[in-house]
C-alpha positions as CSV (number, residue, x, y, z in Angstrom):
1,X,0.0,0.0,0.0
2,X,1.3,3.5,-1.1
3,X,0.7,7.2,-0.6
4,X,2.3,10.1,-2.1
5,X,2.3,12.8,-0.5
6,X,2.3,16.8,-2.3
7,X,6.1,17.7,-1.2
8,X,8.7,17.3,1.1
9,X,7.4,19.1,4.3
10,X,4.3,16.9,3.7
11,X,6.4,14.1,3.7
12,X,8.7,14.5,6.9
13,X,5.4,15.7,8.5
14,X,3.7,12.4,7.5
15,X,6.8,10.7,8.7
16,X,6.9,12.2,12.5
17,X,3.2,11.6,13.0
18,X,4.3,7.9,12.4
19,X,7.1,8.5,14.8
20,X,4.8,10.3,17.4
21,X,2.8,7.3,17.3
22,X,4.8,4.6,18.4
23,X,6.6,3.7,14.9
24,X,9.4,3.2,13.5
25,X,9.2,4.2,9.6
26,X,12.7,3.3,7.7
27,X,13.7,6.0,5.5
28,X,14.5,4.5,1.8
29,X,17.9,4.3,0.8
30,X,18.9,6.2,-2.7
31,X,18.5,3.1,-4.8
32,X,15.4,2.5,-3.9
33,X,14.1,5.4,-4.0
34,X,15.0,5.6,-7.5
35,X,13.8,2.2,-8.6
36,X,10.3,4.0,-7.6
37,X,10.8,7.0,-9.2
38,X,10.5,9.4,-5.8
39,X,12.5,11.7,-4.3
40,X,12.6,9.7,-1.0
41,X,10.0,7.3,0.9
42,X,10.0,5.9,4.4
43,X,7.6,2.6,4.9
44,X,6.4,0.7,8.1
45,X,4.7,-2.5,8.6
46,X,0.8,-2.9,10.4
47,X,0.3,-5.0,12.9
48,X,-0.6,-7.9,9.6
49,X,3.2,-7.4,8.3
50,X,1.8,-5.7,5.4
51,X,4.1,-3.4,4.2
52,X,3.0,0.8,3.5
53,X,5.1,3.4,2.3
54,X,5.0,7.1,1.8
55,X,6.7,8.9,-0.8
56,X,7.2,12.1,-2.2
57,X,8.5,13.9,-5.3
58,X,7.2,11.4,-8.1
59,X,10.1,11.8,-11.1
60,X,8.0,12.3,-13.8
61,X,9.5,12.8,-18.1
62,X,7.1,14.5,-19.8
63,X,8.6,14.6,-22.8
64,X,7.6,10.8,-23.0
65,X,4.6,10.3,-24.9
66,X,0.9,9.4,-23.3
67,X,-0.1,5.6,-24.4
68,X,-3.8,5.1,-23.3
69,X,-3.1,1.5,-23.7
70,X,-4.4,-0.5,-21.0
71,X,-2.3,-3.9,-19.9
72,X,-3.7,-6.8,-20.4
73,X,-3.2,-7.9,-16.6
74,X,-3.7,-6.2,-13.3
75,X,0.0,-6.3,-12.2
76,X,3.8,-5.6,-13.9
77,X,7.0,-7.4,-13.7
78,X,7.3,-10.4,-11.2
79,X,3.4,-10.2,-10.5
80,X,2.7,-10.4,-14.2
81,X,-0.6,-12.4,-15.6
């Protein structure tokens, strides 16, 4: 589960409230971020081990074209139909 937040104040204010409720969010290390395409992210897991993260500064080229093109499955890469 993922949210982006609008910048970065949003994001280190997003980050504390996590703090200032008992968690620990891990801060995502340069690589990571940019294998997502952010300019940084922190994540945490719920009390299930899912895994959420918060990010902020999508990288975003818009001199790529639009493709309306719709996959033919629900998921990318590893999780591909």
């Amino acid at each position: 589960m993922g949210w982006l937040v609008a910048d970065e104040p949003a994001f280190f204010a997003a980050v504390e409230r996590l703090k200032s409720q008992g968690l620990s969010p891990t801060l995502g290390t340069r690589d990571e971020c940019f294998a997502r395409k952010v300019s940084d992210f922190a994540w945490i897991l719920d009390p299930m081990g899912n895994r959420h993260e918060i990010a902020w500064g999508p990288s975003v080229d818009y001199r790529s074209p639009f493709s309306s093109q719709a996959p033919n499955h629900p998921f990318g890469g590893r999780h591909g139909g």
